[in-house]
N, C-alpha and C positions, 0 to 999 in steps of 0.2 A: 504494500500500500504506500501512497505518499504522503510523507509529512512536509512540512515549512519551515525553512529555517532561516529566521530573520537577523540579519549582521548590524551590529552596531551603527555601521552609515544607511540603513533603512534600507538595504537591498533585502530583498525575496530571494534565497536559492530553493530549488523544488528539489526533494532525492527519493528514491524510492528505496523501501526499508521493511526487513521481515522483522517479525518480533520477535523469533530468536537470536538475531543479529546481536552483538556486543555495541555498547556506545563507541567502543575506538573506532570499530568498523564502519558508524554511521560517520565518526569524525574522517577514517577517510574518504567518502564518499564525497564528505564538504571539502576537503582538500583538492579532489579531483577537477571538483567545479568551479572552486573560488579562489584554492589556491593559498589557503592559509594552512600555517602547517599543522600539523594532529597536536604538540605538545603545546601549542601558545593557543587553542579552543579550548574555551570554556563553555559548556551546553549546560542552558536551565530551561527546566519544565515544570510548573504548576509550583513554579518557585521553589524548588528544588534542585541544585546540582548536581549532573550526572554523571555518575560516575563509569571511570572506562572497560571494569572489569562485568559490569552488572548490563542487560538487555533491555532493549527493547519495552519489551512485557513487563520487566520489574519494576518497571517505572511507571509503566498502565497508560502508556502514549499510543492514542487513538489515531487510526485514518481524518488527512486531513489536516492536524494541530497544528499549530504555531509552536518551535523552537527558537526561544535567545540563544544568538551566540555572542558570549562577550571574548575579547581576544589579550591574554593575558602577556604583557609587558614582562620581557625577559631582560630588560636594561634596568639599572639602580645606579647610586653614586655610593664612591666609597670617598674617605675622607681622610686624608694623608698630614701626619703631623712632620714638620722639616727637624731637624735640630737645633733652627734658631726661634723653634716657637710658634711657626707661622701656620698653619691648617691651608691646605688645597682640596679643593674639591675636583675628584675625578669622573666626568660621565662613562659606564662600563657597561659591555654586555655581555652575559652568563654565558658565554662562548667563548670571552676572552680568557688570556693564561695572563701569570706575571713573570718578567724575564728579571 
């Protein structure tokens, strides 16, 4: 059956979805189409978080519904103190290493 899954910029993506399927599975499905990647998707339904190891059906998502996806932010700032006192702020992304 298909659900709806609406993106944070108010786009509609349409996917078709069994309800034995795994939510990661529905996430790549939204990958496929929009191109966001499976670990920075966040799915809620009926205001609930969905989790990636749980289905479909456990979560009682009918033909039809509306999915939130909100897209979870893999950058932060880390905050470096120098030796003469001074603090820098660095913008980073969870991909980066330190050399």
């Amino acid at each position: 059956f298909q659900v709806f899954v609406k993106t944070c910029t108010g786009k509609t993506i349409t996917i078709d979805v069994e309800g034995s399927e795994t939510i990661e599975s529905v996430k790549e499905k939204i990958n496929a189409k929009d191109g966001t990647p499976v670990q920075r998707q966040r799915l809620i339904y009926a205001g609930k978080l969905l989790r990636n190891d749980l289905t479909v059906d456990d979560f009682d998502i009918k033909r039809e519904c509306t999915i939130q996806m909100l897209i979870f932010s893999q950058s932060f700032q880390v905050f470096v103190k120098t030796c003469t006192g001074k603090t820098i702020t660095i913008d980073v992304e969870g991909s980066e290493t330190i050399e």
